[in-house]
BAFI-3210 file (N, C-alpha, C; in Angstrom, 3 decimals, decimal comma, padded with zeros to 6 digits):
// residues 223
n [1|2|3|4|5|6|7|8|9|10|11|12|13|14|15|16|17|18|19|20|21|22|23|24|25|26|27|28|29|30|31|32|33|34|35|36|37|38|39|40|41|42|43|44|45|46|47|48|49|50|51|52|53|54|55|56|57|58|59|60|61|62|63|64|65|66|67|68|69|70|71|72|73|74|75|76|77|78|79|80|81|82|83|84|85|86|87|88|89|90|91|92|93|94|95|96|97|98|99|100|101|102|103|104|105|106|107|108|109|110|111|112|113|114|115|116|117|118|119|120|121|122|123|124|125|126|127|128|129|130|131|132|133|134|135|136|137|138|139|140|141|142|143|144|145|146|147|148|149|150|151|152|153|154|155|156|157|158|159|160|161|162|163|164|165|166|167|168|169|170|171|172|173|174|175|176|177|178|179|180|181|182|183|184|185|186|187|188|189|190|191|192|193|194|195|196|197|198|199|200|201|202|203|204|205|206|207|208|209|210|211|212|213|214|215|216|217|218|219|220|221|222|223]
n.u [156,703|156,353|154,936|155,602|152,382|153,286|154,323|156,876|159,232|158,699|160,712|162,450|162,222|164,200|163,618|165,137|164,875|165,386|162,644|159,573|157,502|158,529|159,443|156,532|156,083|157,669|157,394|154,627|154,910|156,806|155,238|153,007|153,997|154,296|156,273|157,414|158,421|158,111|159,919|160,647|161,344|163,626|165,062|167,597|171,258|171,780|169,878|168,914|171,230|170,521|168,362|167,942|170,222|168,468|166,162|167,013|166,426|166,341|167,050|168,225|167,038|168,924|168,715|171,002|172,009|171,374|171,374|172,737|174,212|175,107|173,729|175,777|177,519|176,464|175,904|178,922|178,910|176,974|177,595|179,776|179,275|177,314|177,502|175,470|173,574|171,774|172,243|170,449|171,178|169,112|168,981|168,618|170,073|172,059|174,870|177,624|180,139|178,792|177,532|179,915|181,100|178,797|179,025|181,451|180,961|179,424|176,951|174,509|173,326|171,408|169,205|167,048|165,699|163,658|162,824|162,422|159,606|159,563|162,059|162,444|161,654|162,635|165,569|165,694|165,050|167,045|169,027|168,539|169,166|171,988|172,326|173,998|172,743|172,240|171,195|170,953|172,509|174,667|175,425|176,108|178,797|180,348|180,396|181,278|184,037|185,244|185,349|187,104|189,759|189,965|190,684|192,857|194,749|194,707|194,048|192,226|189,178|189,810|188,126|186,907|184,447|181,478|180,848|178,370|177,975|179,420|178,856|176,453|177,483|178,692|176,769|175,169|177,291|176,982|175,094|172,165|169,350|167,692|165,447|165,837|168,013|167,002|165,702|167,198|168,981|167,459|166,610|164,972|164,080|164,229|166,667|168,764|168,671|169,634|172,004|173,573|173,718|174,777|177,282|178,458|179,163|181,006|182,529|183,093|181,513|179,750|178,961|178,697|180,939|183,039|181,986|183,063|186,147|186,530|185,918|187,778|190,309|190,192|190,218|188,113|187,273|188,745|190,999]
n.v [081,245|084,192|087,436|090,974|093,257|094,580|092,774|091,913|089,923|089,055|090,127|087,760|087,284|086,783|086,710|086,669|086,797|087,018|087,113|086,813|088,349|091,043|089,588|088,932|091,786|092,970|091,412|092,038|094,384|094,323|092,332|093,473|095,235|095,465|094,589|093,304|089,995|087,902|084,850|082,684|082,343|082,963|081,885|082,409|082,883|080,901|078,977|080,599|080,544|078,187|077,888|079,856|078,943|076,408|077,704|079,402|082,646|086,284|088,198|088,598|089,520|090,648|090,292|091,916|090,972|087,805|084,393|081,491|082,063|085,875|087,888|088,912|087,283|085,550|086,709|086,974|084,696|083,857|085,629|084,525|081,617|082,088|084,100|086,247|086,943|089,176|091,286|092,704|094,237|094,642|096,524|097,289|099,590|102,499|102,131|103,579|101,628|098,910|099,547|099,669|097,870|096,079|096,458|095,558|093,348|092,428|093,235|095,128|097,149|098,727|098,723|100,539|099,145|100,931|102,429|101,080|100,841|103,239|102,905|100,502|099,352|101,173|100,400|097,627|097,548|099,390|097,457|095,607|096,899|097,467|099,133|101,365|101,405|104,260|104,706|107,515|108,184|107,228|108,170|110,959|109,871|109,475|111,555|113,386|112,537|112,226|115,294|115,429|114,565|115,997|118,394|117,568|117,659|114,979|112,463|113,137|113,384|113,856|115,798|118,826|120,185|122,329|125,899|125,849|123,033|122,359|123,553|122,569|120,166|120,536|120,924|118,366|117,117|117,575|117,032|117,541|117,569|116,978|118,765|120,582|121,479|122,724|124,306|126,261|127,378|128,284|127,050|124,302|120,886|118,913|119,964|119,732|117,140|116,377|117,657|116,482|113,905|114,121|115,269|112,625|111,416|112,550|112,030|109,566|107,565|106,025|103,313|100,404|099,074|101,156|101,902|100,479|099,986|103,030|103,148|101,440|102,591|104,980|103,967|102,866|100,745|097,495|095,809]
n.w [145,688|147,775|146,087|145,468|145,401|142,609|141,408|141,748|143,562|146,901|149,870|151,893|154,970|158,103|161,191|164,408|167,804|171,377|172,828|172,793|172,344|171,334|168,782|167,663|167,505|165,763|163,549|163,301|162,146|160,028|158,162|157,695|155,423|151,897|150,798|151,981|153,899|157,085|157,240|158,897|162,190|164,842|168,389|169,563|168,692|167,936|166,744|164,778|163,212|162,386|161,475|159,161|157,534|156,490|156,005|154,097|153,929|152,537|154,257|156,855|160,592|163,403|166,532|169,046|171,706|172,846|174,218|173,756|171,582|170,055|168,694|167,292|166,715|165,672|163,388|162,056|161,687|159,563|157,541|157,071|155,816|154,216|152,602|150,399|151,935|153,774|156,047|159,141|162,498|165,591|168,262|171,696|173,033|172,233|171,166|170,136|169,844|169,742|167,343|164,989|165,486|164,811|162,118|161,271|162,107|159,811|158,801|157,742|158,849|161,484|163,884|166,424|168,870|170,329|167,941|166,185|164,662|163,269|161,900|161,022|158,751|156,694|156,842|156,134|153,741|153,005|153,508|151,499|149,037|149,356|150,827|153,390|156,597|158,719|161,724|163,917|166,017|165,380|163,032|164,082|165,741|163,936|162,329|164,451|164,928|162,440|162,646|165,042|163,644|161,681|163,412|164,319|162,699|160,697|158,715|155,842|153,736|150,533|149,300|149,735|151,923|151,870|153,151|154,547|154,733|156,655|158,816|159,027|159,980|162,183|163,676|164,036|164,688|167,498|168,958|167,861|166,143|162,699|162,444|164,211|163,374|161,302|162,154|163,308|161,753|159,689|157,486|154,925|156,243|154,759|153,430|155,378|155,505|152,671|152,805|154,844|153,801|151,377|152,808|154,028|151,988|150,927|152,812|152,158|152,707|151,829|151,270|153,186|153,305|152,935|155,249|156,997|155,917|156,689|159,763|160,687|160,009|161,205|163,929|165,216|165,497|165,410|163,306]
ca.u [157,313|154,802|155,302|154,589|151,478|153,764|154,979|158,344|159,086|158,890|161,923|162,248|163,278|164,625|163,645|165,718|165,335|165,082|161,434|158,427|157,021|159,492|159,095|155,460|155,562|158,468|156,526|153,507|155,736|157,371|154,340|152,078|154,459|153,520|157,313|158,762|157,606|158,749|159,327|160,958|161,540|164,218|164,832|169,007|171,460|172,087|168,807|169,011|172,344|170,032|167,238|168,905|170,507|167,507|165,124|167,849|166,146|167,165|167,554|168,406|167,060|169,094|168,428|172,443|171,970|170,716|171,648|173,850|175,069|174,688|173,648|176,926|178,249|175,468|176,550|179,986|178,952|176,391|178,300|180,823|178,610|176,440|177,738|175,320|172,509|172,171|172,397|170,498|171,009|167,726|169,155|167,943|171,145|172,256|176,021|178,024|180,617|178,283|177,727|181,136|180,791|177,894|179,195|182,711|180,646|179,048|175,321|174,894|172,664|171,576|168,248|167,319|164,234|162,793|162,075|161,914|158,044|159,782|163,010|162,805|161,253|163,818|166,405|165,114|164,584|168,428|170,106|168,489|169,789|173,182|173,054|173,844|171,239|172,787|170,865|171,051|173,616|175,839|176,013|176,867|179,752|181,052|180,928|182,254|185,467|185,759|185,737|188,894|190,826|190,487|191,338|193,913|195,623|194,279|194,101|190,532|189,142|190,621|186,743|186,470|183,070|181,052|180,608|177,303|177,899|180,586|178,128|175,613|178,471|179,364|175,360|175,186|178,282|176,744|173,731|170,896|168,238|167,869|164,422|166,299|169,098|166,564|164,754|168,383|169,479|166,410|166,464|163,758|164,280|165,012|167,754|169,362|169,072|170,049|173,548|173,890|173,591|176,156|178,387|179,138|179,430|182,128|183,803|183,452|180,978|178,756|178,323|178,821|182,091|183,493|182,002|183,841|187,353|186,463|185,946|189,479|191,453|190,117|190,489|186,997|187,308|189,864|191,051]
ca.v [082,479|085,632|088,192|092,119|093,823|095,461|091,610|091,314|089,041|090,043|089,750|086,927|087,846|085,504|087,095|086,572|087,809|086,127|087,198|086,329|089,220|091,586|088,770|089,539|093,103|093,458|090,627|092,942|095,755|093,791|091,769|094,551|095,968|094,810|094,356|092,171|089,023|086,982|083,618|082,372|083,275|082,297|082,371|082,598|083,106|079,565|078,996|081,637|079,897|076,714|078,427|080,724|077,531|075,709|079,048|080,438|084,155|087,289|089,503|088,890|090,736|089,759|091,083|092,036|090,348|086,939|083,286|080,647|083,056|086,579|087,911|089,459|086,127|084,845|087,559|086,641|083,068|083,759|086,449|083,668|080,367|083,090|085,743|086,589|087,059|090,938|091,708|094,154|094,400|095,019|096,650|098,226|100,253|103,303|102,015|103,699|100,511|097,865|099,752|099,535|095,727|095,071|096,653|094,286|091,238|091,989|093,638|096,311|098,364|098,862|099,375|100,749|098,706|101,909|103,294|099,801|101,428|103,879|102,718|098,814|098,927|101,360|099,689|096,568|098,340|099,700|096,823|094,764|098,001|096,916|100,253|101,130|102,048|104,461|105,459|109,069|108,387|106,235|109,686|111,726|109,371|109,465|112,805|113,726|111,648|113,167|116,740|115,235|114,445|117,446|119,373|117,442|117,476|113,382|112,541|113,239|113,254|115,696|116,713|119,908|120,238|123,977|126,394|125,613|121,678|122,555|124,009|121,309|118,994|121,047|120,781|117,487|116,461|118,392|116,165|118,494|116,340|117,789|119,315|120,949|122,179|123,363|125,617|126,901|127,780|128,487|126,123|123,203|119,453|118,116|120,317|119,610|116,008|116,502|118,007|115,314|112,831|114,397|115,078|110,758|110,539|113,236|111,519|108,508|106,669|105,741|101,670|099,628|098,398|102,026|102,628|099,961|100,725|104,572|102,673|100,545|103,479|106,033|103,284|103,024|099,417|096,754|095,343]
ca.w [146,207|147,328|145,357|146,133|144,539|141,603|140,773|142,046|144,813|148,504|150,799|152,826|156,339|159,224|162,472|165,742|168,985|172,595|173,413|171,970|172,369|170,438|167,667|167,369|167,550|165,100|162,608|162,947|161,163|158,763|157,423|156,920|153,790|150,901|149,505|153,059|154,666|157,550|156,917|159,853|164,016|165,587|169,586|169,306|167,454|166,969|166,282|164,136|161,981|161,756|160,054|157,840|156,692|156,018|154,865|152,879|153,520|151,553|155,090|158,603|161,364|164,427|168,272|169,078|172,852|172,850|174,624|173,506|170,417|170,594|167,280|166,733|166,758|164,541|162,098|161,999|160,830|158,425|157,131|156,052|155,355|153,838|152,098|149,979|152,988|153,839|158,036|160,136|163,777|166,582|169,877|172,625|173,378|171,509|171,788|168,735|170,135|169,121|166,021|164,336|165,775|163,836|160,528|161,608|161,542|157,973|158,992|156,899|159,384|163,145|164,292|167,815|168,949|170,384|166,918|165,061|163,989|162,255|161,273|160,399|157,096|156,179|157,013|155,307|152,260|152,638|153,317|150,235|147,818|149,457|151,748|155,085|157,234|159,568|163,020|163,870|166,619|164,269|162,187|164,817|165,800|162,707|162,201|165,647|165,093|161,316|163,052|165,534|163,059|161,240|164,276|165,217|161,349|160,454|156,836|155,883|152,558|149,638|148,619|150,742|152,528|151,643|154,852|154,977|155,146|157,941|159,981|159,269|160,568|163,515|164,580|164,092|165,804|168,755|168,532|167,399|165,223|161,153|162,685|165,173|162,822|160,158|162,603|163,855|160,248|158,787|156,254|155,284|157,269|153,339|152,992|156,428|155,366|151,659|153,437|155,820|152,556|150,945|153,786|154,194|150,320|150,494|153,683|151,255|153,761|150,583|151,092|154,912|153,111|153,150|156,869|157,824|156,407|157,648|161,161|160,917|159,947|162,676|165,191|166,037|165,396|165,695|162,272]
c.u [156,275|155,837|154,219|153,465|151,978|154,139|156,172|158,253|159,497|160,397|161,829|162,808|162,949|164,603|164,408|165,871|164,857|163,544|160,588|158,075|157,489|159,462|157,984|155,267|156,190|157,526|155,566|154,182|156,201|156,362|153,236|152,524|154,269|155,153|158,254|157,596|158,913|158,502|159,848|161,503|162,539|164,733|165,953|169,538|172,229|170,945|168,719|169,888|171,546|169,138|167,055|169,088|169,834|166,537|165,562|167,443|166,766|167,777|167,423|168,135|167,675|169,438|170,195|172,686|170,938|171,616|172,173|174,566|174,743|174,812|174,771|177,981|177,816|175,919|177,178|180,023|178,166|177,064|179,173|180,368|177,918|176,202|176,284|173,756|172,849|171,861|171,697|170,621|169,939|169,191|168,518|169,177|172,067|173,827|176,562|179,415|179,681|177,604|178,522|181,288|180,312|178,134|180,356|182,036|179,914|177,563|175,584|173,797|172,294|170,283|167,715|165,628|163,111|162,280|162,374|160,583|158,604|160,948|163,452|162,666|162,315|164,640|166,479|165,576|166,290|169,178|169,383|168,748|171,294|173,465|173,425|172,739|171,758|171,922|171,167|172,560|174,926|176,722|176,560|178,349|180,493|181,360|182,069|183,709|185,908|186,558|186,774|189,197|191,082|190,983|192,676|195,090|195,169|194,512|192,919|190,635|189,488|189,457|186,467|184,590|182,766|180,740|179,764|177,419|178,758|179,395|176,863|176,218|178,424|177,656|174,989|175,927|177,557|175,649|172,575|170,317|167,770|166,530|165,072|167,086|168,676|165,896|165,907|168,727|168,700|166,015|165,218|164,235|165,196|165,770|168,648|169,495|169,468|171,767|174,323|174,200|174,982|177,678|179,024|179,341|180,931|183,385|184,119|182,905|179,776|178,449|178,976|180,347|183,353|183,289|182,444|185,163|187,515|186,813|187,066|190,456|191,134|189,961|189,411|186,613|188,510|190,061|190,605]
c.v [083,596|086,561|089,506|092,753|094,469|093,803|091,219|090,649|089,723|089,746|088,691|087,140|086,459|086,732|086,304|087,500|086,866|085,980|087,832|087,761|090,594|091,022|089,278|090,842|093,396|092,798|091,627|094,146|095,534|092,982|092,763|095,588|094,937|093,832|093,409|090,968|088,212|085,491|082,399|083,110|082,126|082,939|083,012|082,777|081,983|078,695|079,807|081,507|079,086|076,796|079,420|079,425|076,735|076,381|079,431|081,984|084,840|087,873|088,428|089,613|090,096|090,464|090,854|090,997|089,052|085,894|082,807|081,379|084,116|086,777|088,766|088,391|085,430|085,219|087,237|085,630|083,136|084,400|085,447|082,645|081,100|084,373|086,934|087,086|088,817|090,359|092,406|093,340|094,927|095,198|097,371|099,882|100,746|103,058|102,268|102,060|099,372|098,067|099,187|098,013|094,860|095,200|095,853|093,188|090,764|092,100|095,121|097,651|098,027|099,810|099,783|100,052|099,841|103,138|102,218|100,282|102,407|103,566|101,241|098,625|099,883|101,157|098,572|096,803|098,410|098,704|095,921|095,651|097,880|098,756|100,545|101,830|102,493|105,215|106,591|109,220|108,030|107,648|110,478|111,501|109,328|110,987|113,925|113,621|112,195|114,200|116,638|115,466|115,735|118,262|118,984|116,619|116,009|113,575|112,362|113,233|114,628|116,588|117,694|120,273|121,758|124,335|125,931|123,962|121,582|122,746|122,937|120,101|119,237|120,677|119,564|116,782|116,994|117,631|116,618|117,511|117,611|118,450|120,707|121,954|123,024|124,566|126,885|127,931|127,972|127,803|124,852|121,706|119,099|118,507|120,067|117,586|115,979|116,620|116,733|114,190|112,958|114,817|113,650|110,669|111,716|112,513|110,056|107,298|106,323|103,833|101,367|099,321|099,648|102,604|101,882|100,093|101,919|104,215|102,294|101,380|104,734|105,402|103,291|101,721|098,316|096,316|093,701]
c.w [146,245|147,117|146,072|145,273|142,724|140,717|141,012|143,222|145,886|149,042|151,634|153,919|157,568|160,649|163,806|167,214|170,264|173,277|172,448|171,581|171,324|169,434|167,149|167,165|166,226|163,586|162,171|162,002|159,853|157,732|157,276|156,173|152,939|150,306|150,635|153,515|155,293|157,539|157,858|161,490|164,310|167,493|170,209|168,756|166,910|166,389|164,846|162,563|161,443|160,929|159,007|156,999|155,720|155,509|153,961|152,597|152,883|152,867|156,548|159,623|162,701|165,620|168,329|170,325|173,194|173,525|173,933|172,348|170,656|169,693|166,308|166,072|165,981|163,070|161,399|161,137|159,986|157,172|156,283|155,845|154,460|152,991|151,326|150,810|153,604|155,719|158,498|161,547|164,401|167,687|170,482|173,500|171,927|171,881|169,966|169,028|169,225|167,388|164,998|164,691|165,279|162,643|160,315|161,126|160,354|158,497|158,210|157,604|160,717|163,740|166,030|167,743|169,475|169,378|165,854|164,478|162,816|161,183|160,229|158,979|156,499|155,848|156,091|154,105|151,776|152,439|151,803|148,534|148,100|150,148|152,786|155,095|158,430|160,786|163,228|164,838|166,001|163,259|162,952|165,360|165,081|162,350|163,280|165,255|163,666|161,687|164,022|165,046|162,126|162,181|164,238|163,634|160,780|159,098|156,730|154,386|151,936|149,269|149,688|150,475|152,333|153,395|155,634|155,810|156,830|159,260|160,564|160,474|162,126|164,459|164,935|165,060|167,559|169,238|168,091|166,247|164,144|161,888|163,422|164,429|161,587|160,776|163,008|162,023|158,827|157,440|156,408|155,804|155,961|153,294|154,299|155,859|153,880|152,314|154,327|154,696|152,183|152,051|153,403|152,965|150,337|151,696|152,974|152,282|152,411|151,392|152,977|154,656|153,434|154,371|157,432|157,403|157,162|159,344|161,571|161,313|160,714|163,945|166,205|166,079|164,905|164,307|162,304]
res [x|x|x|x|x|x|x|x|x|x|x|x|x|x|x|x|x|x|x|x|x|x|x|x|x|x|x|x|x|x|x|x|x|x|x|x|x|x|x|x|x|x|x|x|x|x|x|x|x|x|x|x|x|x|x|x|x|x|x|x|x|x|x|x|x|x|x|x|x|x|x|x|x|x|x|x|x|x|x|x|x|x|x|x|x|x|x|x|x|x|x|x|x|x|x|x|x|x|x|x|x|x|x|x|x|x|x|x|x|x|x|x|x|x|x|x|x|x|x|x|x|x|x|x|x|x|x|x|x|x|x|x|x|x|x|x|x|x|x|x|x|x|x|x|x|x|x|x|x|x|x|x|x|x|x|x|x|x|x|x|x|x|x|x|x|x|x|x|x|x|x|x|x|x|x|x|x|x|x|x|x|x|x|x|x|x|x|x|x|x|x|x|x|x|x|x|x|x|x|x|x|x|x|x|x|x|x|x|x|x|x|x|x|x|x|x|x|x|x|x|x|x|x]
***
């Protein structure tokens, strides 16, 4: 088993995605941390079941749109042959839909391949702490659909949000990026994302297991 520079063992990750190319690039990201390694590619996402199976990796990374399975579908089944195998999703489409789809089929995060450089090892990292790993749009969707239901009376959580966080919310929902919302409100990036943190822990979005009842019961996903 390789182990990372500190002595603990690396991650084993099962890559999937339809083209080579995206394989290699993503590999290149993930094998130059010290604390992940890929230890298999697969081309489908039945490909993808067969060598899970037989690698037994810690993490999954699986392209959402692929041939004979589509890695939503891959999910689904590792998810239950598998339980104890963590999920992320690769797409190329910012669809808060296939979001709530992929946290359905038991992936505990959702990377956009056009900021896989910045976001993958994150992600990684999150889902093997058992966190979500939520995309910027994923937050905004969530927060959006919060701020419905408060308008429109919903049952929201009893922990009332401070003015400040409100306003955070309201910027957010609007789409403005924490850079964006720190220069607006004069505050520093950390504290725009400190607020944002605590926002989802007060809507009780803490673990993937709680963003997916949240999802059920605001009907942003089918039971």
């Amino acid at each position: 088993m390789a182990h990372s520079p500190d002595g603990s063992p690396k991650t084993r990750i099962l890559l999937a995605d339809d083209h080579a190319l995206v394989r290699r690039g993503v590999r290149l990201i993930l094998d130059g941390e010290p604390d992940l390694q890929v230890v298999a590619e697969a081309g489908d996402g039945a490909e993808a079941i067969e060598m899970a199976r037989s690698e037994r990796p810690d993490l999954a990374v699986l392209d959402i749109a692929m041939p004979r399975l589509t890695g939503l579908q891959a999910a689904r089944e590792l998810s239950r042959v598998m339980p104890e195998l963590r999920i992320l999703m690769l797409t190329m489409y910012d669809n808060e839909q296939y979001f709530f789809e992929a946290l359905k089929a038991g992936a505990s995060g959702f990377v956009l391949k056009s900021v896989a450089d910045r976001d993958l090892v994150e992600a990684c990292r999150a889902a093997m702490r058992d966190e979500p790993f939520l995309y910027p749009g994923a937050v905004t969707a969530l927060i959006r659909n919060y701020l419905d239901r408060v308008r429109d009376g919903g049952d929201v959580p009893d922990r009332a949000i401070t003015e400040r966080e409100e306003e955070i919310l309201k910027l957010v929902a609007e789409g403005h990026s924490s850079k964006e919302i720190a220069g607006m409100l004069v505050i520093s990036v950390k504290t725009v994302e400190r607020h944002r943190a605590n926002l989802l822990q007060k809507l009780g979005l803490r673990d993937r297991l709680e963003l997916t009842r949240y999802a059920i019961r605001a009907g942003l996903i089918e039971p």
